[in-house]
N, C-alpha and C positions, 0 to 999 in steps of 0.2 A: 504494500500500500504506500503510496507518495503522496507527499502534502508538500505547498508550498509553504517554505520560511523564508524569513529575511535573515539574513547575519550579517550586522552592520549594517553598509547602506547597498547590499547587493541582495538581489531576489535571485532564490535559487529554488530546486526541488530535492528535497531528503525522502529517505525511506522512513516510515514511521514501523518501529520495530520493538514489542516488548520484550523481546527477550535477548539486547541486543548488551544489556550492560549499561555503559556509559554511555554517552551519547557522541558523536563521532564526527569529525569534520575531515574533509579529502586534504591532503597537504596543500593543494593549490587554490583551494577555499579559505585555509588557513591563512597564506601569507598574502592572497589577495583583499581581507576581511584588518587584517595586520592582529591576528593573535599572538599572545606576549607567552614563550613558554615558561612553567613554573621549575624546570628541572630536574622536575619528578617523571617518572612513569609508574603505569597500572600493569600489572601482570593480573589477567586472569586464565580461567581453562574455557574450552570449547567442551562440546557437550561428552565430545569423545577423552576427552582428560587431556588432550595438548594443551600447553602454556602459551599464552600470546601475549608479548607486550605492546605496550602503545607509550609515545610519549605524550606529557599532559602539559594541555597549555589553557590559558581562558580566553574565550572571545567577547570582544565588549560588547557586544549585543547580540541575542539571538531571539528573534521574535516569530510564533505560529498564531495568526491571528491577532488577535487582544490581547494574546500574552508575551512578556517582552522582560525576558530575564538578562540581566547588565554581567558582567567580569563572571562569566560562570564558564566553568571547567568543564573541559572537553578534553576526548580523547582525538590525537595525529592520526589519520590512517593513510597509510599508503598503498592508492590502488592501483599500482604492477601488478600486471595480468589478473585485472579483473574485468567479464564478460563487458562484451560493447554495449550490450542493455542497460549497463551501469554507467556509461561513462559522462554522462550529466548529471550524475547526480554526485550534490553539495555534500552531503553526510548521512547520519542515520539520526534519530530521533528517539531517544530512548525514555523509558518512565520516569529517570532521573530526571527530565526536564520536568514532567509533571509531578515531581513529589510534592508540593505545596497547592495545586490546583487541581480538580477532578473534572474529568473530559469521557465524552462519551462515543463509541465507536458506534456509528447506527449502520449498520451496514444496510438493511433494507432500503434504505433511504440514500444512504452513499456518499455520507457527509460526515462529519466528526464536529462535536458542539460540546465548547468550555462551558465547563460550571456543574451543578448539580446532575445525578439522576433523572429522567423522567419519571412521572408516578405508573406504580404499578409492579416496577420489577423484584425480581426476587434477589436480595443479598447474603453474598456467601463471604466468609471469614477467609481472611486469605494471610498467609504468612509474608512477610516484606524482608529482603535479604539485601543489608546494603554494604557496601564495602567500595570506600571512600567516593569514586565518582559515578560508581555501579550499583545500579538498584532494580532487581529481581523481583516476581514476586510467585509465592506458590499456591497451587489451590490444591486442598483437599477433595481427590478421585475415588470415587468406587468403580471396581472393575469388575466383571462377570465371576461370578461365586464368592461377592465379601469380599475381595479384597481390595485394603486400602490403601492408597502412595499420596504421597506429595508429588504434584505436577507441575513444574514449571510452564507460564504459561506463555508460551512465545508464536506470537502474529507472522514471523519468520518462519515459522513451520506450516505444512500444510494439514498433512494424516497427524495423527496420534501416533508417537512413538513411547517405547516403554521397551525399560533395561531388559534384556535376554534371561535375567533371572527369574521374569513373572511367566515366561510362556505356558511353562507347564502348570503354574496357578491358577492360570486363566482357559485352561483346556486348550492349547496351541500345542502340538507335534511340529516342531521350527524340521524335523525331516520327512515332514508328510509330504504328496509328491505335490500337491495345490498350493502350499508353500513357495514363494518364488525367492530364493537363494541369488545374493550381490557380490562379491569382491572387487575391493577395487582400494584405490587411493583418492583422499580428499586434498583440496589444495595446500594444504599445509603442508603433504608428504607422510601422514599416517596411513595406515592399514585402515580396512573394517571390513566386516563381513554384515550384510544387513539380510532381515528378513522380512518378507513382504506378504500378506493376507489379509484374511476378514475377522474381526475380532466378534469368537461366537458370544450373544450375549448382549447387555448394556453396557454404557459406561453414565455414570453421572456427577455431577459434585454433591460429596456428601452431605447428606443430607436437602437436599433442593432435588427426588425423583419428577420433580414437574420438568427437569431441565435434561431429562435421561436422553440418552445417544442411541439409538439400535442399530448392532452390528456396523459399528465404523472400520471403517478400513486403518490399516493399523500397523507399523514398520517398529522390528526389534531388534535391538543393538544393543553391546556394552559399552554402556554410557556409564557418568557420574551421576545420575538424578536418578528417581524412580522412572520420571518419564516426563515428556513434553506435553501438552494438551495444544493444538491448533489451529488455525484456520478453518479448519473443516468444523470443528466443532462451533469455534465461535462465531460465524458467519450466522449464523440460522437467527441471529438475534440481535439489536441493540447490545453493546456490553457499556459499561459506567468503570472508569477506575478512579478509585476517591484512595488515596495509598495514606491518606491523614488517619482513615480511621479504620486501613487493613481494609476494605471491603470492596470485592466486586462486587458490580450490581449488574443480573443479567434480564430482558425482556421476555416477557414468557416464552418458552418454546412448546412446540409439541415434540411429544417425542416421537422421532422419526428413526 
């Protein structure tokens, strides 16, 4: 999903991404905006447990809409060989920018609107993991037969992924022949082996079954997290992230 920002006095387009960490500007966004670096860098992991640094610098203004945050800290990203699809865009836009203000994803509508909730939706308790200019946040899943994880919830992803550890919790044969079996290397230069199906069963946020998934398609990997939750899920509805007070807010769904 891309939205337009301004940083400083330039109009660009960023990815709007929650599960992206920090929030991210291109090196040539950077020195064209004139960001001042702090000296520091952020190490964090990819979902596969590689380390990735970034160095941090702040940009004197970065504005999405009405909102208009001064000297706030960004991560440098350098994008050498990243796809041509990418190559206009300013940065990425992560929930660190909205930790003090709640914004709502309306996807049926195809707009994104500061401020409160709409009425009606249903709110779920979400855990918020911050680490200094990185700000995460997890929801509580239930997955087909009781079992429960913590999901990161990232717009960045499409299907539902979840660690290789739950397959068989979740009635998954990862060597059944309907099972579709990946190898390969990601851009960093890691391994993985992924597996690709239909997740027999629901998924829903604990506690909220009015918000239940049927049989989502579903890709498993060893990851660090229990598992990602995605696009595919959250599309079906309006989402609300208010991170002041931990709470998604989602629009009703049916379960589908």
């Amino acid at each position: 999903m891309t939205v337009p920002v301004r940083a400083g006095e330039v109009e660009t387009t960023f990815v709007l991404d929650t599960g992206i960490g920090p929030t991210l500007l291109t090196e040539s966004l950077a020195r064209q905006v004139g960001c001042e670096s702090t000296g520091d860098v952020f190490t964090g992991s990819r979902m596969s447990g590689q380390e990735v640094s970034l160095p941090l610098a702040r940009v004197p203004s970065l504005a999405f809409g009405d909102l208009e945050l001064r000297d706030f800290e960004v991560g440098i990203l350098d994008t050498t060989g990243f796809p041509p699809e990418l190559a206009e865009i300013g940065g990425f836009l992560s929930l660190a920018f909205f930790a003090e203000h709640a914004f709502t994803v309306d996807y049926p509508a195809g707009c994104i609107v500061l401020g409160s909730a709409p009425a009606g939706g249903i709110p779920v308790e979400i855990e918020v993991e911050r680490d200094g200019p990185s700000l995460d946040v997890f929801l509580p899943l239930t997955l087909p037969g009781g079992v429960e994880i913590s999901a990161e919830v990232d717009m960045g992803s499409d299907a539902l992924i979840l660690d290789e550890r739950f397959a068989a919790e979740v009635g998954v044969d990862l060597d059944a022949p309907e099972v579709r079996r990946v190898e390969g290397t990601d851009e960093t230069g890691g391994t993985f082996t992924r597996w690709f199906t239909t997740l027999p069963g629901r998924i829903e946020p604990t506690g909220a079954p009015e918000l239940a998934q049927a049989q989502p398609d579903v890709m498993f990997q060893r990851i660090v997290h229990d598992g990602l939750v995605g696009d595919a899920f959250l599309r079906r509805q309006p989402v609300t992230y208010d991170i002041r007070t931990s709470t998604v807010i989602f629009g009703l769904a049916r379960a589908v």
